[in-house]
C-alpha positions in Angstrom: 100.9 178.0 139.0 99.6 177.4 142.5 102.0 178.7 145.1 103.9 175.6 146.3 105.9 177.6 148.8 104.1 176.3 151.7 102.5 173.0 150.4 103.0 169.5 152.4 102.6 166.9 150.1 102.8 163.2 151.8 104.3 160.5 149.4 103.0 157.4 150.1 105.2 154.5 148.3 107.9 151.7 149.1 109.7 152.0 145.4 112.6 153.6 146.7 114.0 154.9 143.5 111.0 156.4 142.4 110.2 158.0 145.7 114.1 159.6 146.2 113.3 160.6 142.2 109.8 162.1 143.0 111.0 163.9 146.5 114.1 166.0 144.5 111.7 167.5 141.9 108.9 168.2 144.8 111.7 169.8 146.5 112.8 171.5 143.1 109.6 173.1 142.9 109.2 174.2 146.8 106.9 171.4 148.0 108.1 170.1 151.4 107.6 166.5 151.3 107.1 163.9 153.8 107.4 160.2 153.3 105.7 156.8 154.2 106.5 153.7 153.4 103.7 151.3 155.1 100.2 152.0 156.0 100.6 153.0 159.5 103.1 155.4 158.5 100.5 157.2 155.7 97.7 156.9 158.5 99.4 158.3 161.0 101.0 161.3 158.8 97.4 161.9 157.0 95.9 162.0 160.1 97.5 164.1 162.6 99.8 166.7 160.3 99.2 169.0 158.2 99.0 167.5 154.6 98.1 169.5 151.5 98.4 166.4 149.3 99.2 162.6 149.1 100.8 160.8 146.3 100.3 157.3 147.0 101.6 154.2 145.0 99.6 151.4 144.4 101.5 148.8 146.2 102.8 149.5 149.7 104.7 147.3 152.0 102.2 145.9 153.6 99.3 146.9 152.3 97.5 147.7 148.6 97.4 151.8 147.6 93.5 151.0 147.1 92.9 150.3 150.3 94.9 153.0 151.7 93.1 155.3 149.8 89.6 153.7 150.3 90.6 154.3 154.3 92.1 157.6 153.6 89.2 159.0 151.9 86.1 157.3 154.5 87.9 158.9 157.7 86.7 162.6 158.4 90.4 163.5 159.6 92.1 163.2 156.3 88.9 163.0 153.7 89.5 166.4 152.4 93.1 165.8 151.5 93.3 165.5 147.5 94.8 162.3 146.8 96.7 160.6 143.3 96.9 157.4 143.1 100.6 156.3 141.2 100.7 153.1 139.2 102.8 151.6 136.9 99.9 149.5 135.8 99.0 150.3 132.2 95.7 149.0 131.9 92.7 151.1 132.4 90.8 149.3 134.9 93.0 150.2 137.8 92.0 153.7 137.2 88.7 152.8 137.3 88.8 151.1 140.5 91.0 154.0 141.9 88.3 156.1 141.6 85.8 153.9 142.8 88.3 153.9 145.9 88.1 157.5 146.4 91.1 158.5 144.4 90.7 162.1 143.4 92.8 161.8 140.2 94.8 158.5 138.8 98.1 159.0 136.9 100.7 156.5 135.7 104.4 156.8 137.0 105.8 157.0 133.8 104.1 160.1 132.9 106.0 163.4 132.1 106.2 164.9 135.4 105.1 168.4 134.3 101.9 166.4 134.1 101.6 165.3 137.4 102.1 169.0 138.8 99.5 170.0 136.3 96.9 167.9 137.9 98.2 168.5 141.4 97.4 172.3 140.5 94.1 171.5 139.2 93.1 169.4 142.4 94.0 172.5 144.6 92.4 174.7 142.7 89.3 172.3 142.5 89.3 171.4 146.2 89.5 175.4 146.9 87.3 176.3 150.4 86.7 172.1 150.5 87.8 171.0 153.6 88.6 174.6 154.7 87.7 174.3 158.5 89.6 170.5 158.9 92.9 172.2 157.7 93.0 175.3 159.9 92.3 172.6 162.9 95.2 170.6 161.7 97.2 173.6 161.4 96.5 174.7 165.0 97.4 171.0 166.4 100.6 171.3 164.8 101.7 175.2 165.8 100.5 173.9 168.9 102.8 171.0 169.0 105.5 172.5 167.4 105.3 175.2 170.7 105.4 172.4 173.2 108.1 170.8 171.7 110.6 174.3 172.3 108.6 175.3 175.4 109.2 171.9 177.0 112.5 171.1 175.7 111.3 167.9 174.0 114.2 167.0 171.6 116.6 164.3 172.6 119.8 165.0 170.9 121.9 162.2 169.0 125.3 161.6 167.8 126.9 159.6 165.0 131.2 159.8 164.5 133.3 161.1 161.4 136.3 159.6 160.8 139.2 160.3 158.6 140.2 157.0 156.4 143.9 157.5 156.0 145.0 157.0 159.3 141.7 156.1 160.9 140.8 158.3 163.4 137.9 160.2 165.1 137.4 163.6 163.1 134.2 164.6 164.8 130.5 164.4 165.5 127.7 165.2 163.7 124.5 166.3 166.0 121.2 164.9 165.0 118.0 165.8 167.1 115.3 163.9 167.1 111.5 164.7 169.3 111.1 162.4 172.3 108.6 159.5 172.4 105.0 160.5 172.8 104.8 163.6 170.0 102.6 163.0 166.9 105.2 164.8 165.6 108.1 161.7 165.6 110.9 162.0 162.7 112.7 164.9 163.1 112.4 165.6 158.9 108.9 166.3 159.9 109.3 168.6 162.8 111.9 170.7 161.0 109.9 170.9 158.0 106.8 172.2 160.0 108.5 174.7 162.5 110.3 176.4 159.0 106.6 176.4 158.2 105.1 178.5 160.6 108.5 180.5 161.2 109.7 178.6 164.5 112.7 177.0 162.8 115.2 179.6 164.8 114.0 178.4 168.2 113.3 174.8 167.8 117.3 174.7 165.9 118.6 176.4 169.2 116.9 174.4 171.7 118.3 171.4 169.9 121.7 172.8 169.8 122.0 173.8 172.9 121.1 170.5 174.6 123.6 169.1 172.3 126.2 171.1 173.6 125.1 170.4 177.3 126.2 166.8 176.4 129.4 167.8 174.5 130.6 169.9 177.2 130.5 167.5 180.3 133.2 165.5 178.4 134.9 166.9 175.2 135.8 169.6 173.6 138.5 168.3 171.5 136.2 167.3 168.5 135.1 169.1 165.9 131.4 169.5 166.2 128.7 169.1 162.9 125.8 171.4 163.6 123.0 171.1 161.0 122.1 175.1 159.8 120.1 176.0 157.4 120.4 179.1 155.5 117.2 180.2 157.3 119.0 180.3 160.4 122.1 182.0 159.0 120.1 185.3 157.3 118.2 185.6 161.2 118.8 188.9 162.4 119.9 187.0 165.6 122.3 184.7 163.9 125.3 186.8 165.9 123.9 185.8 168.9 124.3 181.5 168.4 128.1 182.6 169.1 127.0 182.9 172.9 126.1 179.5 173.2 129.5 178.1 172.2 131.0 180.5 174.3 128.7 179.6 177.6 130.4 176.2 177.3 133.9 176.9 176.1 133.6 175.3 173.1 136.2 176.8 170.7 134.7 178.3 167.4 137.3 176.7 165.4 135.7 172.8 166.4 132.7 174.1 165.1 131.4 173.3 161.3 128.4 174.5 160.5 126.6 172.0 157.9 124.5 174.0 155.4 121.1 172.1 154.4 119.1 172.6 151.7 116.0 172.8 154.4 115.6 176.0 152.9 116.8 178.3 150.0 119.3 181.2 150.2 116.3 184.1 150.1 118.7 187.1 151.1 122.2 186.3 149.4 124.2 189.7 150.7 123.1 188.9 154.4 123.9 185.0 153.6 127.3 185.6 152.7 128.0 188.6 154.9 126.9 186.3 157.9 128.9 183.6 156.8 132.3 185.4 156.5 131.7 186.9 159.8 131.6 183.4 161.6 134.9 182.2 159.4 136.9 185.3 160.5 136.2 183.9 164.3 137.4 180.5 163.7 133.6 178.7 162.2 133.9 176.4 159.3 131.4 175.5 157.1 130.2 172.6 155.5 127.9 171.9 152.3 125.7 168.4 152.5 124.1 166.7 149.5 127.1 167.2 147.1 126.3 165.4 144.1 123.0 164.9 144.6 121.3 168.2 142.3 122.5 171.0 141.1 121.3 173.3 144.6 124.6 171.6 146.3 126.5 172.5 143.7 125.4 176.3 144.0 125.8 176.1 147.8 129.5 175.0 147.1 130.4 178.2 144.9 128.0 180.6 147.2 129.5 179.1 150.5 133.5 178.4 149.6 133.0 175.6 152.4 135.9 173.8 154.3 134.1 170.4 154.0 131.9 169.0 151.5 129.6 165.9 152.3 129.1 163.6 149.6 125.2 162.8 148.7 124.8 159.3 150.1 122.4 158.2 147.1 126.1 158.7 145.4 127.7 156.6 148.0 124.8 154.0 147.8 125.8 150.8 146.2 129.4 152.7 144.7 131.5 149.3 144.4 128.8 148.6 141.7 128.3 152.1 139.5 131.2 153.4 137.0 129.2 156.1 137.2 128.7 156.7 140.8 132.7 156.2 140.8 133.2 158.7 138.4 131.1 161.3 140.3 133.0 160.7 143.2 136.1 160.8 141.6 135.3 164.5 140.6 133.9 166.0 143.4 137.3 164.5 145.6 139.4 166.5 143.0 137.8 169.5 143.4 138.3 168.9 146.8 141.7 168.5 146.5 142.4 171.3 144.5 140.9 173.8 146.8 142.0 172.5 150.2 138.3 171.0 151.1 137.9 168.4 153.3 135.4 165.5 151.5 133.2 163.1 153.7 131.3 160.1 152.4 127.8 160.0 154.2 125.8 157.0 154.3 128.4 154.3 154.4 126.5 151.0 155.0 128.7 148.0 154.1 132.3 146.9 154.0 131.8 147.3 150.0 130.7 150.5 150.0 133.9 151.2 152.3 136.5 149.9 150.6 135.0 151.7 147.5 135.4 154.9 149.0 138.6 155.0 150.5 139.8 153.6 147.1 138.7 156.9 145.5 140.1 158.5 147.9 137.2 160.3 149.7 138.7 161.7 153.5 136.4 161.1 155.5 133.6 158.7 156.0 130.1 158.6 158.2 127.3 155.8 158.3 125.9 153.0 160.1 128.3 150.7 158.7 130.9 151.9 161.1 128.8 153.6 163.9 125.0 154.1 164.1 123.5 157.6 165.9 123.6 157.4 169.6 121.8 159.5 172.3 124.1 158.2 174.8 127.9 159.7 173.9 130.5 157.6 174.5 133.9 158.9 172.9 136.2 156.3 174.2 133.8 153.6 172.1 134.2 156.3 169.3 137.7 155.8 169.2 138.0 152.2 169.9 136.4 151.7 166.7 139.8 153.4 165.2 141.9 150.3 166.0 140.0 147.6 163.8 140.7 150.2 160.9 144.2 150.5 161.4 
């Protein structure tokens, strides 16, 4: 099997169950995977980063596959790029006009997947030295913008509120960073995914917390503080030395959780764990994202013993309306209870999604349904928000 380690593979698609589907086993297998949902999204991925492969459905928002790929394949920027085109047609003729469109390979969205990475494999393997000189150019535009993102400082930090549900109040933040206006780097999936890429993930995560904190610190430090870390960050060598910036700004080491993502797989489980316990003897706690959404969470809950555990928010999605969703939840909020962990909902988008979860009785809750990420902090709005819950 081709190494996938490093791969970039760009799904192109509006179906969003098939494309949250397709994205886990791409992650399963070590693809990092970027996402479009519209044209200009796929154009502007294909042609400025560093794309190994697109998966592109046949119907986009607001635009045909076809056509996407017809465009995709007579523009010198992105031409090389293999490209399968996804259908849930089954007649044959829209293969045939898929590959009169440019497509290097057709495949129906029902097949077994194992099929799908089988011709992904053979499309590397075929396109092998094609297209050689485009990717190292791409590559350099993107280690290049990666650089002036960190050298410049060009991250804008965000925050978005955790509340307990019974009583309401303000548990803490979670801090999101996102790269300011003007980068052809613009989601901040995509920047983390390409500075873990080309092993600048350690200084693009500190810049990011460390203007976070220079928010934090000019008016609270009362709140416990989210900090996304991947387990990348946590087997550094300089991983000791993150304590310093807490310390710079008085920020006490028991308000801060560090959130483990699955950005990145545990490669060096002694140096994982022994790192971890090191930060919990000063006062860190530690939180696992993703629960119930694959069985990687589920390993990061036995490898971690975390304080907090957030709940996957495809699970929360839609929860008033799924025994089954229910009955997840109702699991993973006793084992919470019976080992003294804190649970948080994430994703909460409506008043039904709400009442759902604090019936189940989840702790805590995050999502746009009570308070959308902000770069400008404002912690007596934060709180205000408590008294139409009480």
């Amino acid at each position: 099997m081709v190494d996938a380690e490093k791969k970039q593979v760009l799904l192109v698609d509006s179906e969003a169950g098939y494309v949250s589907m397709l994205m886990r086993l791409l992650e399963e297998r070590g693809f990092d995977v970027l996402t479009a949902v519209s044209s200009q999204g796929a154009f502007q991925k294909a042609e400025s980063l560093d794309i190994d492969m697109v998966l592109l459905g046949e119907d986009i928002s607001d635009s045909r596959g076809l056509d996407i790929c017809q465009r995709l394949k007579n523009n010198r920027r992105t031409e090389h790029i293999p490209l399968i085109l996804l259908t849930r047609e089954t007649q044959s003729g829209l293969f045939i006009k898929g590959y009169r469109f440019g497509a290097d390979d057709c495949l129906h969205k029902e097949s077994d997947k194992e099929e799908l990475f089988a011709r992904m494999e053979v499309l590397w393997r075929r396109s092998n030295g094609v297209g050689r000189t485009a990717r190292e150019d791409r590559q350099r535009e993107v280690i290049h913008e990666i650089n002036k993102i960190i050298d410049k400082g060009l991250v804008t930090p965000h925050f978005q509120p955790i509340y307990f549900i019974k009583p309401f109040r303000l548990f803490g933040l979670e801090i999101l960073s996102r790269p300011m206006p003007g980068s052809f780097i613009n989601t901040a999936d995509d920047m983390f995914k390409f500075a873990i890429k080309y092993d600048m993930y350690y200084p693009l995560e500190m810049l990011c917390w460390q203007k976070a904190i220079e928010v934090i610190a000019a008016c609270s430090r009362n709140e416990h503080l989210f900090f996304n870390c991947s387990p990348y960050i946590v087997e550094n060598s300089k991983f000791q030395s993150i304590k310093d910036i807490f310390q710079r700004h008085n920020i006490p080491f028991n308000k801060v959780v560090l959130e483990i993502t699955e950005r990145s797989s545990i490669k060096q489980f002694d140096v994982f764990c022994r790192h971890l316990n090191q930060f919990r003897d000063t006062g860190f706690s530690f939180a696992v994202d993703d629960v119930g959404g694959g069985y990687a969470s589920l390993e990061s809950i036995v490898t971690t013993k975390p304080e907090i555990v957030k709940i996957d928010l495809h699970i929360v999605r839609n929860v008033h309306l799924d025994v089954l969703k229910q009955s997840v939840i109702k699991f993973i909020v006793a084992f919470c209870k019976d080992n003294q962990i804190v649970s948080v909902a994430e994703g909460v988008e409506t008043k039904e999604e709400m009442d759902a979860i604090a019936a189940l009785g989840v702790d805590a809750v995050q999502g746009y349904y009570l308070f959308r990420p902000t770069n400008e902090l404002n912690l007596r709005q934060m709180k205000d928000l408590c008294v139409d819950f009480m």
